[in-house]
HTML snippet that shows the backbone in 3Dmol.js (N, CA, C, O; Angstrom):
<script src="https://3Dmol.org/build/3Dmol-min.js"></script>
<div id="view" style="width:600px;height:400px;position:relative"></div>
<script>
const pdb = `
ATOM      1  N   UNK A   1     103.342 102.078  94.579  1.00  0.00           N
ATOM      2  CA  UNK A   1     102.067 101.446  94.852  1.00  0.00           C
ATOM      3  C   UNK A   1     102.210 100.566  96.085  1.00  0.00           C
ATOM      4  O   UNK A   1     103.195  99.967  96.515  1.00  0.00           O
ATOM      5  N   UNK A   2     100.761 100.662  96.613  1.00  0.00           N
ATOM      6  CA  UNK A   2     100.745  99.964  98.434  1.00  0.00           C
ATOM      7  C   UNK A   2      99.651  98.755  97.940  1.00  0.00           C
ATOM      8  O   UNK A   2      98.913  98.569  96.972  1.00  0.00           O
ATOM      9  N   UNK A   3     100.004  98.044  99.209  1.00  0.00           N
ATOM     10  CA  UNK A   3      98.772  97.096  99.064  1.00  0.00           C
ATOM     11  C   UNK A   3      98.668  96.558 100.572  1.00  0.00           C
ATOM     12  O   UNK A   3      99.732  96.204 101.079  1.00  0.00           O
ATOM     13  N   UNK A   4      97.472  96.455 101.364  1.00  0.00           N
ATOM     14  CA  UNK A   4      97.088  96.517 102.781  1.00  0.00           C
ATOM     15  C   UNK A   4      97.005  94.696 102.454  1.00  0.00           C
ATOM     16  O   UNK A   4      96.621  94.330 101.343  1.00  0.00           O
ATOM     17  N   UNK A   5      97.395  93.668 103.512  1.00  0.00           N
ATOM     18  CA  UNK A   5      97.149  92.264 103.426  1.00  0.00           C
ATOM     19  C   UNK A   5      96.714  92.401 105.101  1.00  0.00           C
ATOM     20  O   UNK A   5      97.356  93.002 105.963  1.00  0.00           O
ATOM     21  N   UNK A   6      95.518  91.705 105.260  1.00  0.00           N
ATOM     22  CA  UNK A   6      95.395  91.314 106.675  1.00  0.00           C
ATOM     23  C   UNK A   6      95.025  90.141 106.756  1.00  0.00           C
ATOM     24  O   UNK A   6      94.523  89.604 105.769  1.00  0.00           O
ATOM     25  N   UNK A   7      95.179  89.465 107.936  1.00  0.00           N
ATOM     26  CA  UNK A   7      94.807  88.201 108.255  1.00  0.00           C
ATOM     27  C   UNK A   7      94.829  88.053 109.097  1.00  0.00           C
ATOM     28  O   UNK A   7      95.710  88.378 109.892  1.00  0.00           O
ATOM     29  N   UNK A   8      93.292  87.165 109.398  1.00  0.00           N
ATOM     30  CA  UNK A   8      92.647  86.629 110.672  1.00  0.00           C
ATOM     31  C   UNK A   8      92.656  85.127 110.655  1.00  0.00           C
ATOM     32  O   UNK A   8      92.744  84.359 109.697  1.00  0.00           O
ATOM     33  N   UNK A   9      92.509  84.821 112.329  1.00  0.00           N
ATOM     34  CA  UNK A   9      92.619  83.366 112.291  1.00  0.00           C
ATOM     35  C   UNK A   9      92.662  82.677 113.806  1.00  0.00           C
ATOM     36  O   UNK A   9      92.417  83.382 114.786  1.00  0.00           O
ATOM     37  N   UNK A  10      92.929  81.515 113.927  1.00  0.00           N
ATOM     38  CA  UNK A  10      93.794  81.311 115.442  1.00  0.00           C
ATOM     39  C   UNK A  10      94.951  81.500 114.719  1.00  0.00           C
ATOM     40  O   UNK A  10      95.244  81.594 113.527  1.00  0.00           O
ATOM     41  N   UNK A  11      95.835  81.542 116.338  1.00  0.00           N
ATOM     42  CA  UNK A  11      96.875  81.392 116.592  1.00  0.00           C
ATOM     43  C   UNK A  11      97.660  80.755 116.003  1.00  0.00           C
ATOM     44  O   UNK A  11      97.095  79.688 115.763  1.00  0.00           O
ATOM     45  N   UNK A  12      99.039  80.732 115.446  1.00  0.00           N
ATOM     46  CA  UNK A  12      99.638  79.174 115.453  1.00  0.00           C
ATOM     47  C   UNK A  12     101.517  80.443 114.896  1.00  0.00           C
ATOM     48  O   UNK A  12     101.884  81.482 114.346  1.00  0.00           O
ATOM     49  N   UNK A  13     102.069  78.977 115.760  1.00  0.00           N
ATOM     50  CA  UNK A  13     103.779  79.597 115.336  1.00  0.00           C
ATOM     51  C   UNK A  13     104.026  79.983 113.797  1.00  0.00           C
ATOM     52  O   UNK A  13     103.277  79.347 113.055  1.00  0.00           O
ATOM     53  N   UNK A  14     104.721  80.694 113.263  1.00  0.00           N
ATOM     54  CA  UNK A  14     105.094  81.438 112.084  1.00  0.00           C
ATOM     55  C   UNK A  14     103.902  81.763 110.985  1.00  0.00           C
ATOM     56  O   UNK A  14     103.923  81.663 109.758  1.00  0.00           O
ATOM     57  N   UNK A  15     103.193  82.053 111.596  1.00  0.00           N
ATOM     58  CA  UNK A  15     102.036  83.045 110.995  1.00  0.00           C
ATOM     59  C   UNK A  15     102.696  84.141 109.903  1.00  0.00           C
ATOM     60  O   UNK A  15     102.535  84.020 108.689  1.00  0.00           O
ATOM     61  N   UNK A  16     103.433  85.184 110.496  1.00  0.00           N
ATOM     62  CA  UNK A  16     103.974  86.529 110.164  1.00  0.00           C
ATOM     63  C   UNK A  16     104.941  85.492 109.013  1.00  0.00           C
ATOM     64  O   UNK A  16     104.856  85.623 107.792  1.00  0.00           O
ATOM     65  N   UNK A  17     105.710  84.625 109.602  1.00  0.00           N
ATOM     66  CA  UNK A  17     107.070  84.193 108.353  1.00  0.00           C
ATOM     67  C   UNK A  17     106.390  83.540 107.266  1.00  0.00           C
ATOM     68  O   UNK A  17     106.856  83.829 106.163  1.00  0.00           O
ATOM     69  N   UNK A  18     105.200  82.560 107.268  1.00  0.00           N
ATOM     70  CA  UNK A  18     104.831  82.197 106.319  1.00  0.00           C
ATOM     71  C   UNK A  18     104.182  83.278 105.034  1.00  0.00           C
ATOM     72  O   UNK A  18     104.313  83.115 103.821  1.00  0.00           O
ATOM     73  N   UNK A  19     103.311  84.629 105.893  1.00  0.00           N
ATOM     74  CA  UNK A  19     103.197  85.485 104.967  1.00  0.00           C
ATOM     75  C   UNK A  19     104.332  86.253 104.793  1.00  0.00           C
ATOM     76  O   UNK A  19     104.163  86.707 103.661  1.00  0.00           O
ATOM     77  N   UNK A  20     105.000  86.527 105.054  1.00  0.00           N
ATOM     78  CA  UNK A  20     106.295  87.179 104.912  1.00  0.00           C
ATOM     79  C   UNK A  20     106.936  86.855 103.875  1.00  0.00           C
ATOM     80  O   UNK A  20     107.446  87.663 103.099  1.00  0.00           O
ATOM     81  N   UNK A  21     106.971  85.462 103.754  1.00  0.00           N
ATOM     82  CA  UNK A  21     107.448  84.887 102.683  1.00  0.00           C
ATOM     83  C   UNK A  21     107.387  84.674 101.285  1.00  0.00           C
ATOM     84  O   UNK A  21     108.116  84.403 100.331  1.00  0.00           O
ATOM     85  N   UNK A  22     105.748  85.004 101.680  1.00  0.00           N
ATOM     86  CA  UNK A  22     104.987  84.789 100.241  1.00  0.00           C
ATOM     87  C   UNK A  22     105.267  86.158  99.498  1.00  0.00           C
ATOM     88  O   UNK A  22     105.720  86.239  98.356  1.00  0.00           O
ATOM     89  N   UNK A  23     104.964  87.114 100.232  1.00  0.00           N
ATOM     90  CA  UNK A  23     105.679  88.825 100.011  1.00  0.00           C
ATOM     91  C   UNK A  23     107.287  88.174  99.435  1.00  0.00           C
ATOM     92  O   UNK A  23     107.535  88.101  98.231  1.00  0.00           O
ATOM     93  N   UNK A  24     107.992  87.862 100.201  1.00  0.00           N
ATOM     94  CA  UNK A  24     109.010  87.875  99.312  1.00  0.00           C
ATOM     95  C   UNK A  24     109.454  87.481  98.256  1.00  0.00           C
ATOM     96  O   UNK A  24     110.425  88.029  97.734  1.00  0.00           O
ATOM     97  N   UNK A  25     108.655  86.150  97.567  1.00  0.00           N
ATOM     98  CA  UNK A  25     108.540  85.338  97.032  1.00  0.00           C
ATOM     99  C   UNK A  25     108.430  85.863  95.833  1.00  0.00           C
ATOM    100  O   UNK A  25     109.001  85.478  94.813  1.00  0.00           O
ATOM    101  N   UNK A  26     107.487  86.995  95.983  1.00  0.00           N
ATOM    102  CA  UNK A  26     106.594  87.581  94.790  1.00  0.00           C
ATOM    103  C   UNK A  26     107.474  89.074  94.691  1.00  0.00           C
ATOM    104  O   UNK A  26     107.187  89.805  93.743  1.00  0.00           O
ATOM    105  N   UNK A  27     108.405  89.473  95.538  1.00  0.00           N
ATOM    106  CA  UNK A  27     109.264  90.723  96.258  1.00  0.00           C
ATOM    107  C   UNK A  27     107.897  91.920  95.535  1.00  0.00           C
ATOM    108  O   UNK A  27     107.706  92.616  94.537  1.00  0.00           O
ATOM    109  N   UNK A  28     107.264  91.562  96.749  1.00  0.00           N
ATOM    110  CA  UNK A  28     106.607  92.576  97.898  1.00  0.00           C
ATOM    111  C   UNK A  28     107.249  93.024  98.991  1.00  0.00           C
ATOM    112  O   UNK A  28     107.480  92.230  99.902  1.00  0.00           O
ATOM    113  N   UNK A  29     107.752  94.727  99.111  1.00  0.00           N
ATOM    114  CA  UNK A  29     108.309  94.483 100.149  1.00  0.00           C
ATOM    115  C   UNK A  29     107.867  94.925 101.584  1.00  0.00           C
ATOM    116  O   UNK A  29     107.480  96.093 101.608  1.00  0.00           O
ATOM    117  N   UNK A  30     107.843  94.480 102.402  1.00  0.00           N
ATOM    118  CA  UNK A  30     106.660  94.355 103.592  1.00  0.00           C
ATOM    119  C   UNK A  30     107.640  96.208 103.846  1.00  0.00           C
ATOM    120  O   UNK A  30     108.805  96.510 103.590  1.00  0.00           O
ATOM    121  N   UNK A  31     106.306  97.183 104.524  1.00  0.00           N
ATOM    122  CA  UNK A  31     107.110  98.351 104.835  1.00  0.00           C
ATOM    123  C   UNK A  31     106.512  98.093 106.715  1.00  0.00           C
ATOM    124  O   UNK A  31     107.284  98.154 107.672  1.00  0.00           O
ATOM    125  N   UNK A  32     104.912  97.798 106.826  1.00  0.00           N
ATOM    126  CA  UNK A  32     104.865  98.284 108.111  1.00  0.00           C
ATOM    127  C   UNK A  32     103.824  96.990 108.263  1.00  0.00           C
ATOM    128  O   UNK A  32     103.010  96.513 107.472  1.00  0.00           O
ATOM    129  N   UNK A  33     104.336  96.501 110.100  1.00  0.00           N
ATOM    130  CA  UNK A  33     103.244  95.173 110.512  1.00  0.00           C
ATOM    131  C   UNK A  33     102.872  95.632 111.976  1.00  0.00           C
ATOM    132  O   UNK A  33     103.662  96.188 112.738  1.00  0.00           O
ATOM    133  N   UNK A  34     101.466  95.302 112.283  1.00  0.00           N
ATOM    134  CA  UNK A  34     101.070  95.377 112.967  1.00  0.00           C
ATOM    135  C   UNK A  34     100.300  94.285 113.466  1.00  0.00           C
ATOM    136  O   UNK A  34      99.449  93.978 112.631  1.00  0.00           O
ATOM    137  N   UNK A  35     100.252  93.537 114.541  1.00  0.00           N
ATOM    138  CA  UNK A  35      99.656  92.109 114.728  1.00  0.00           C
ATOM    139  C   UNK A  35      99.361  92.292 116.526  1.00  0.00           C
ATOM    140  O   UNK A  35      99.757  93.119 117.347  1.00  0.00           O
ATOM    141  N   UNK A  36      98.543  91.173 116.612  1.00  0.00           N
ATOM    142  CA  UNK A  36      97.675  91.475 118.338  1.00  0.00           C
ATOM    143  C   UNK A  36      97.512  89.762 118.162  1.00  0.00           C
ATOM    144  O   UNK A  36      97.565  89.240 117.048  1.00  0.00           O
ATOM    145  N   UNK A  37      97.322  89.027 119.337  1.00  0.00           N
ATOM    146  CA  UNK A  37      97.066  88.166 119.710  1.00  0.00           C
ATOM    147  C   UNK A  37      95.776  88.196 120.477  1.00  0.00           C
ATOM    148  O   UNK A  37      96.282  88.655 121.501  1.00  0.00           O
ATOM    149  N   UNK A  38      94.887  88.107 120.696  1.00  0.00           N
ATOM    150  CA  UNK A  38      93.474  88.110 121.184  1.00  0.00           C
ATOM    151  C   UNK A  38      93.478  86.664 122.061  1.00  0.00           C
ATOM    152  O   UNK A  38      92.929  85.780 121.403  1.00  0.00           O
ATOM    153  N   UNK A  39      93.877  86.278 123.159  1.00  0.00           N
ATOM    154  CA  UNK A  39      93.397  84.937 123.393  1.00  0.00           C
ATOM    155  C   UNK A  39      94.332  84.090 122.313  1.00  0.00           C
ATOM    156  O   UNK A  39      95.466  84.246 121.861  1.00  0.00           O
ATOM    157  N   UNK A  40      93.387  83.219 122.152  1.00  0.00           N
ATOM    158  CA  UNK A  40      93.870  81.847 120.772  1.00  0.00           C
ATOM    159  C   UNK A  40      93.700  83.058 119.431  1.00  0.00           C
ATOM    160  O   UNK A  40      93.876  82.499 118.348  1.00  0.00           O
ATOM    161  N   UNK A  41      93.528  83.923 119.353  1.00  0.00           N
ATOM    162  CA  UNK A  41      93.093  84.752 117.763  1.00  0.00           C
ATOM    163  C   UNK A  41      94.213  85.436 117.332  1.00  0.00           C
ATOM    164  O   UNK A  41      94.921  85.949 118.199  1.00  0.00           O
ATOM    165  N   UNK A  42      94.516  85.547 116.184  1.00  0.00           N
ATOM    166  CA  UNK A  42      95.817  86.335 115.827  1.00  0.00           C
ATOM    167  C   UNK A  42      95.120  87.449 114.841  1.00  0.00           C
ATOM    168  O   UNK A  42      93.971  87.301 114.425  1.00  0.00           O
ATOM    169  N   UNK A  43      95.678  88.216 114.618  1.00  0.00           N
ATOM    170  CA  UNK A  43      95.057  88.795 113.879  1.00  0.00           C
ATOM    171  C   UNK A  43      96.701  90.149 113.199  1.00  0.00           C
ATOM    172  O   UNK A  43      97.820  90.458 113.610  1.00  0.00           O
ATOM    173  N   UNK A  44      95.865  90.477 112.093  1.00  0.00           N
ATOM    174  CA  UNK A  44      97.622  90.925 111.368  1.00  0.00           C
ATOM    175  C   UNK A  44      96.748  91.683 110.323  1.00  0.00           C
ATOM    176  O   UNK A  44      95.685  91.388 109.778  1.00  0.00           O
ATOM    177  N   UNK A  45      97.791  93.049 110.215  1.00  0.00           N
ATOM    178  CA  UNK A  45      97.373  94.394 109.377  1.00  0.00           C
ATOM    179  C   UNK A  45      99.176  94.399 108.738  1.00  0.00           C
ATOM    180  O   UNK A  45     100.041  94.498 109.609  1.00  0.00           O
ATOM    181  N   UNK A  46      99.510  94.320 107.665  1.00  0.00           N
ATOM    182  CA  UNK A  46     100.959  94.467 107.020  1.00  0.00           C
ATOM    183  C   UNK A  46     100.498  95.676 105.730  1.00  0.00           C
ATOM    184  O   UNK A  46      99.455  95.848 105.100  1.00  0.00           O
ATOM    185  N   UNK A  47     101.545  96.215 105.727  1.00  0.00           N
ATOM    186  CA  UNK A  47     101.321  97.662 104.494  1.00  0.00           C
ATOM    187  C   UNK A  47     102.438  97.265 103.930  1.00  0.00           C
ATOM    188  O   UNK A  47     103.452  97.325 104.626  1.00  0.00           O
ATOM    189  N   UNK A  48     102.568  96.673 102.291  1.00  0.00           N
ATOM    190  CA  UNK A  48     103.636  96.069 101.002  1.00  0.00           C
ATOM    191  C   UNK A  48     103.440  97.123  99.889  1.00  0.00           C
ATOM    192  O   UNK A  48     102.526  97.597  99.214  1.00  0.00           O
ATOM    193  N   UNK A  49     105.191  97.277 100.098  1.00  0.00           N
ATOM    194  CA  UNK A  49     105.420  98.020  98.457  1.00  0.00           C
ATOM    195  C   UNK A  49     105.019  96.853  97.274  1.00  0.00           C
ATOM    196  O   UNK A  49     105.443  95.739  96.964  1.00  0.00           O
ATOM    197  N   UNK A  50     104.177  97.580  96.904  1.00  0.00           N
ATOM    198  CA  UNK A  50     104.053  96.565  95.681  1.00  0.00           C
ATOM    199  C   UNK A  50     104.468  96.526  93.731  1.00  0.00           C
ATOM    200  O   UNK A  50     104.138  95.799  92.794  1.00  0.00           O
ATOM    201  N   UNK A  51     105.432  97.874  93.918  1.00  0.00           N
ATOM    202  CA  UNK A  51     105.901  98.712  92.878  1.00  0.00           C
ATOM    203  C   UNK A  51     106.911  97.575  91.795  1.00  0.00           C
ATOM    204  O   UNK A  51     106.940  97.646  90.566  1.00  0.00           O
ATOM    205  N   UNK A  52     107.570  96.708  92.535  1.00  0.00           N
ATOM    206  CA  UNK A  52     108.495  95.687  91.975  1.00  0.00           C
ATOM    207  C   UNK A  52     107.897  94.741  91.526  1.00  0.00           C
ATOM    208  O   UNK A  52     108.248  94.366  90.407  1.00  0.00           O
ATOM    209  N   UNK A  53     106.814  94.027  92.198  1.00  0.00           N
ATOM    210  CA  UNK A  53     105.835  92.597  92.313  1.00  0.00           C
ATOM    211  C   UNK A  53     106.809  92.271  91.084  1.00  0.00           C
ATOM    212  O   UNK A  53     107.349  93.142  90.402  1.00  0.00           O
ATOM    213  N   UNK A  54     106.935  91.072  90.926  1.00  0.00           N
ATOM    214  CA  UNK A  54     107.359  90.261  89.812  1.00  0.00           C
ATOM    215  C   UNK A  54     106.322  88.933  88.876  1.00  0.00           C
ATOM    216  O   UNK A  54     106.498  88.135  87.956  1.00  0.00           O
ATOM    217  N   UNK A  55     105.134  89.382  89.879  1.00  0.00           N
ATOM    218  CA  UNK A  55     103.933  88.590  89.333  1.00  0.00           C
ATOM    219  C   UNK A  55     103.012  89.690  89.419  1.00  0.00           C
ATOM    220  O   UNK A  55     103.393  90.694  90.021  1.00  0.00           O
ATOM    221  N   UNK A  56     101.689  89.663  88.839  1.00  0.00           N
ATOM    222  CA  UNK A  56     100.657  91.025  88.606  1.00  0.00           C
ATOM    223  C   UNK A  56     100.196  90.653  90.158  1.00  0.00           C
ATOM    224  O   UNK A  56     100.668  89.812  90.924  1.00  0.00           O
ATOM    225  N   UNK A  57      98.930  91.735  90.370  1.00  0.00           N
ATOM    226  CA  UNK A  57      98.506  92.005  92.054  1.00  0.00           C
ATOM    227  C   UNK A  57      97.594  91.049  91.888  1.00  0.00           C
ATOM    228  O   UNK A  57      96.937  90.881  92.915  1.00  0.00           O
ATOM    229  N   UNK A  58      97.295  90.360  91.009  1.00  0.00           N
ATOM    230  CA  UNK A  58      95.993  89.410  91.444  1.00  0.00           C
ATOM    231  C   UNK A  58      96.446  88.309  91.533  1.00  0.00           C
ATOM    232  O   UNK A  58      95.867  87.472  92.226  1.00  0.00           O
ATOM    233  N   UNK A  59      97.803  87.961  90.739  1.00  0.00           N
ATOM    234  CA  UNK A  59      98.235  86.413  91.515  1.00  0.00           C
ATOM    235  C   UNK A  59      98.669  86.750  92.691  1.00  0.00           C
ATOM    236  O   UNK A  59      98.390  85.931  93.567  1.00  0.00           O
ATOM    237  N   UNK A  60      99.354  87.826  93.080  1.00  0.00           N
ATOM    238  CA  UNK A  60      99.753  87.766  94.807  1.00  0.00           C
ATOM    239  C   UNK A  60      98.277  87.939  95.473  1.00  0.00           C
ATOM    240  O   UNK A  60      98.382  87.088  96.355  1.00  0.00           O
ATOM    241  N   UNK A  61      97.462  88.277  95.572  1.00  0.00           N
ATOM    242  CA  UNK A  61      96.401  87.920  95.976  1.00  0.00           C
ATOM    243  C   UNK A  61      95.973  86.396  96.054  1.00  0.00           C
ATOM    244  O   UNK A  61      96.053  85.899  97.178  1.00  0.00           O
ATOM    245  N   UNK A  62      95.484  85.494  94.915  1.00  0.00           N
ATOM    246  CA  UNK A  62      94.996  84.630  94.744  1.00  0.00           C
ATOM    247  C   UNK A  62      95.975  83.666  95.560  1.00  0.00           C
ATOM    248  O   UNK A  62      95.498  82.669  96.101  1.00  0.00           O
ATOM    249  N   UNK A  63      97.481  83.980  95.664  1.00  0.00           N
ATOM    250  CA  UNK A  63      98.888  83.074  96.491  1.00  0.00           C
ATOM    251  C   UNK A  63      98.338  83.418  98.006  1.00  0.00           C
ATOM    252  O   UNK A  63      98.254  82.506  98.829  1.00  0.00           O
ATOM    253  N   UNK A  64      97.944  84.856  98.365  1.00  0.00           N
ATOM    254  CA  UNK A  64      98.053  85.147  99.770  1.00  0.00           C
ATOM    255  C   UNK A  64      96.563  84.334 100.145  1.00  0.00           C
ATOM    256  O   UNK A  64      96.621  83.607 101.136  1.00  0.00           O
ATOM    257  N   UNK A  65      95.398  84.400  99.509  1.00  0.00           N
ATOM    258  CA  UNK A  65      94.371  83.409  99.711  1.00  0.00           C
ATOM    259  C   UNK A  65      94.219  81.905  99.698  1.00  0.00           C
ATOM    260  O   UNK A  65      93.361  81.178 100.198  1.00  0.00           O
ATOM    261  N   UNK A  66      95.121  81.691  99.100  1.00  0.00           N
ATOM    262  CA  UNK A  66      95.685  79.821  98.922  1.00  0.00           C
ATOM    263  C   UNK A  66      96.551  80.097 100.280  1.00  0.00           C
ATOM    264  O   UNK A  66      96.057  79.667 101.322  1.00  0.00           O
ATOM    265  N   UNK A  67      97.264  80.486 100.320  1.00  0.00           N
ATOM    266  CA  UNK A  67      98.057  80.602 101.872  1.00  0.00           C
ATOM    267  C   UNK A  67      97.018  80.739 103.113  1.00  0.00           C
ATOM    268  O   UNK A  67      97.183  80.051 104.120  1.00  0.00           O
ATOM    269  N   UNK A  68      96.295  81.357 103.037  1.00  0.00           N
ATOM    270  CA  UNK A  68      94.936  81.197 104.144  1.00  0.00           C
ATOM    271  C   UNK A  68      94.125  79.955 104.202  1.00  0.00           C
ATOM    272  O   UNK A  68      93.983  79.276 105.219  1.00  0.00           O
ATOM    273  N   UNK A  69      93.664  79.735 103.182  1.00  0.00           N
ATOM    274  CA  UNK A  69      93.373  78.453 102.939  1.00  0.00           C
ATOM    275  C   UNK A  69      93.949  77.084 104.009  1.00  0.00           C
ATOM    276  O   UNK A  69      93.470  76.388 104.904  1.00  0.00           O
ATOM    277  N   UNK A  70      95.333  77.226 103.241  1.00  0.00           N
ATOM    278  CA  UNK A  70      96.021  76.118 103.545  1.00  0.00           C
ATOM    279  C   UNK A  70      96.347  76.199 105.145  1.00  0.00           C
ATOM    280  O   UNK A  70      96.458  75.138 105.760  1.00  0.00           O
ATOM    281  N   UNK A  71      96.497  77.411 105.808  1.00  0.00           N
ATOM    282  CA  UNK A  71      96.779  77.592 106.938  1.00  0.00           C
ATOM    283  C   UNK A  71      95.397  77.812 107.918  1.00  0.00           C
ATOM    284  O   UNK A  71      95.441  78.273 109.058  1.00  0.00           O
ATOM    285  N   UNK A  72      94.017  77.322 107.125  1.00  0.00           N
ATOM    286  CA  UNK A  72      92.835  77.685 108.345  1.00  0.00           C
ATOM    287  C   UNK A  72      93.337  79.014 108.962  1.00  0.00           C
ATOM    288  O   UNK A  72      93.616  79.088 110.159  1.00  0.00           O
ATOM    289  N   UNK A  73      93.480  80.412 107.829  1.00  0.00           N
ATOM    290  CA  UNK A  73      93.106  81.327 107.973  1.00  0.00           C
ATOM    291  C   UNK A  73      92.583  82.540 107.121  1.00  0.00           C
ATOM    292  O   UNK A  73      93.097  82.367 106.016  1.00  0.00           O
ATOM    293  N   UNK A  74      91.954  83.480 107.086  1.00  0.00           N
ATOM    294  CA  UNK A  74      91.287  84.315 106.230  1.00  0.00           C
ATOM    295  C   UNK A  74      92.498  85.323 106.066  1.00  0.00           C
ATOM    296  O   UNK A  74      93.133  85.786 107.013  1.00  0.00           O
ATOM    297  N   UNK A  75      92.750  85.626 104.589  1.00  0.00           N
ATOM    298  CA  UNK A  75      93.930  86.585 104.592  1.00  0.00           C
ATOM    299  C   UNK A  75      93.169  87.493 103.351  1.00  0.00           C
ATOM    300  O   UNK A  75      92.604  86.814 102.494  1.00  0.00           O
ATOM    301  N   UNK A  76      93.133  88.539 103.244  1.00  0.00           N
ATOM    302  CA  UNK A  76      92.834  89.531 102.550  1.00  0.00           C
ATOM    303  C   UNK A  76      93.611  90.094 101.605  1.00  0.00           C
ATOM    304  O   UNK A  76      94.701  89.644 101.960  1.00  0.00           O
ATOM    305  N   UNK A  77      93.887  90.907 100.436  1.00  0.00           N
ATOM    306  CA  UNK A  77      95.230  91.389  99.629  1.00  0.00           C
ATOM    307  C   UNK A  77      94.141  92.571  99.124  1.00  0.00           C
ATOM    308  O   UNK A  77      93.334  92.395  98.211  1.00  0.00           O
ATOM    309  N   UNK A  78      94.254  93.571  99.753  1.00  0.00           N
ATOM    310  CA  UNK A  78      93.591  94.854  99.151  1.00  0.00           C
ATOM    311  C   UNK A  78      94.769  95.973  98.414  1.00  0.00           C
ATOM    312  O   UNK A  78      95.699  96.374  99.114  1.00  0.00           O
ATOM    313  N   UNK A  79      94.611  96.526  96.647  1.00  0.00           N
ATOM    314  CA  UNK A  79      95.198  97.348  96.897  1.00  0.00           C
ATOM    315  C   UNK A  79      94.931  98.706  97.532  1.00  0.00           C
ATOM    316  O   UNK A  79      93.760  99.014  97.757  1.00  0.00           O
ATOM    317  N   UNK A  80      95.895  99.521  97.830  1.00  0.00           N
ATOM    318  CA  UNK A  80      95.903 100.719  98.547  1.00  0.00           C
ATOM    319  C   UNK A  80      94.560 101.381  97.968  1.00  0.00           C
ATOM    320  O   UNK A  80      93.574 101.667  98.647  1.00  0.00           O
ATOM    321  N   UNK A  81      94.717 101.586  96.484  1.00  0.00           N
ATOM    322  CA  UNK A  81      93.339 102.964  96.104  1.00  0.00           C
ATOM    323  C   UNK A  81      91.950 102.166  96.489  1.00  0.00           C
ATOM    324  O   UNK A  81      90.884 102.720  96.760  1.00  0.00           O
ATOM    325  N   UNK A  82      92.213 100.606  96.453  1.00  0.00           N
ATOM    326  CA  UNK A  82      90.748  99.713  97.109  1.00  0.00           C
ATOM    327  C   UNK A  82      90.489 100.405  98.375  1.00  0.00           C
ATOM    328  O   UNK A  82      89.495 101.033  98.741  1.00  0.00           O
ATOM    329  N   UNK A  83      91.580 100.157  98.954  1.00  0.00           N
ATOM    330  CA  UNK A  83      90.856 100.128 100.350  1.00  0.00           C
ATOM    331  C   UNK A  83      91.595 101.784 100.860  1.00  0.00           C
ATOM    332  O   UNK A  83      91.673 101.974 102.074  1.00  0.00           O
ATOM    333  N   UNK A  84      91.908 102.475 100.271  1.00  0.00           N
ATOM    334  CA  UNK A  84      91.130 104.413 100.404  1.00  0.00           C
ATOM    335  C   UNK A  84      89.797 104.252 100.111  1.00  0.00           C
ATOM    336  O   UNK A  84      89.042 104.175 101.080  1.00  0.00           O
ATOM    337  N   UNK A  85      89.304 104.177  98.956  1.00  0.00           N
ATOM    338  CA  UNK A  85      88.465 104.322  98.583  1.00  0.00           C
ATOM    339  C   UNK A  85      87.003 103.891  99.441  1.00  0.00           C
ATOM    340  O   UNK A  85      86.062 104.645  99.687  1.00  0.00           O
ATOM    341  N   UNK A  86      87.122 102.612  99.760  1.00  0.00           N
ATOM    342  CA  UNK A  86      86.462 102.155 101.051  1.00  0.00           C
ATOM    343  C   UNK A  86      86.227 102.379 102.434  1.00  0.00           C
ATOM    344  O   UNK A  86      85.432 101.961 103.276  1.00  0.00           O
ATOM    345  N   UNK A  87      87.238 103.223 102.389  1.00  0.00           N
ATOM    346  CA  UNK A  87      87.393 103.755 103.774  1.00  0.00           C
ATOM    347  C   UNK A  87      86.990 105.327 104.210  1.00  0.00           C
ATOM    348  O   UNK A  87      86.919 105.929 105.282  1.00  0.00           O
ATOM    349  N   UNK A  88      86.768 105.661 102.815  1.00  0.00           N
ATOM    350  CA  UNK A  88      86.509 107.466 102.568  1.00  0.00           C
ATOM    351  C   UNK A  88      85.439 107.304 103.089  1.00  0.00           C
ATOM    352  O   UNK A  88      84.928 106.185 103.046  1.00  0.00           O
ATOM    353  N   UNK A  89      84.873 108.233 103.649  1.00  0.00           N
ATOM    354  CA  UNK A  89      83.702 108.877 103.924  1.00  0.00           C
ATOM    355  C   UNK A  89      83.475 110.219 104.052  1.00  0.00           C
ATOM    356  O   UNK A  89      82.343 110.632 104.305  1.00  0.00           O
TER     357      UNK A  89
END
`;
const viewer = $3Dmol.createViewer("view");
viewer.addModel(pdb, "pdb");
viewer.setStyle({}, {cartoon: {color: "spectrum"}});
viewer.zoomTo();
viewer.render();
</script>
């Protein structure tokens, strides 16, 4: 099992390590990151095995949204069949 996390925001140093962390925390394990800097805007697409989680997918969610929060940024925790499913057309 996958789970897509993105997050938008400004800028600011250890963006990627602070979510990184939280993935590990919970051992999510990050497989693929993709991130762009826009100006002051950061912005971040990460694809997590989520087969191990050691907490269910909705507290790593509700952790990766308290982590946005706290960091004045919007972070998302979709699982994979969510966001297929959303994306089908």
């Amino acid at each position: 099992m996958r789970a897509v996390i993105t997050v938008i925001g400004k800028d600011a140093v250890g963006i990627l390590a602070k979510v990184s962390a939280v993935c590990a925390e919970n051992n999510a394990n990050v497989i693929e990151v993709t991130q762009s800097v826009l100006q002051d805007l950061f912005a971040m697409i990460m694809l997590v095995d989520i087969s191990n989680l050691n907490v269910d997918f909705a507290a790593l969610a509700d952790k990766m949204t308290k982590l946005g929060e706290e960091q004045g940024l919007k972070i998302l925790t979709m699982h994979e069949d969510i966001f297929n499913i959303m994306h089908r057309i």
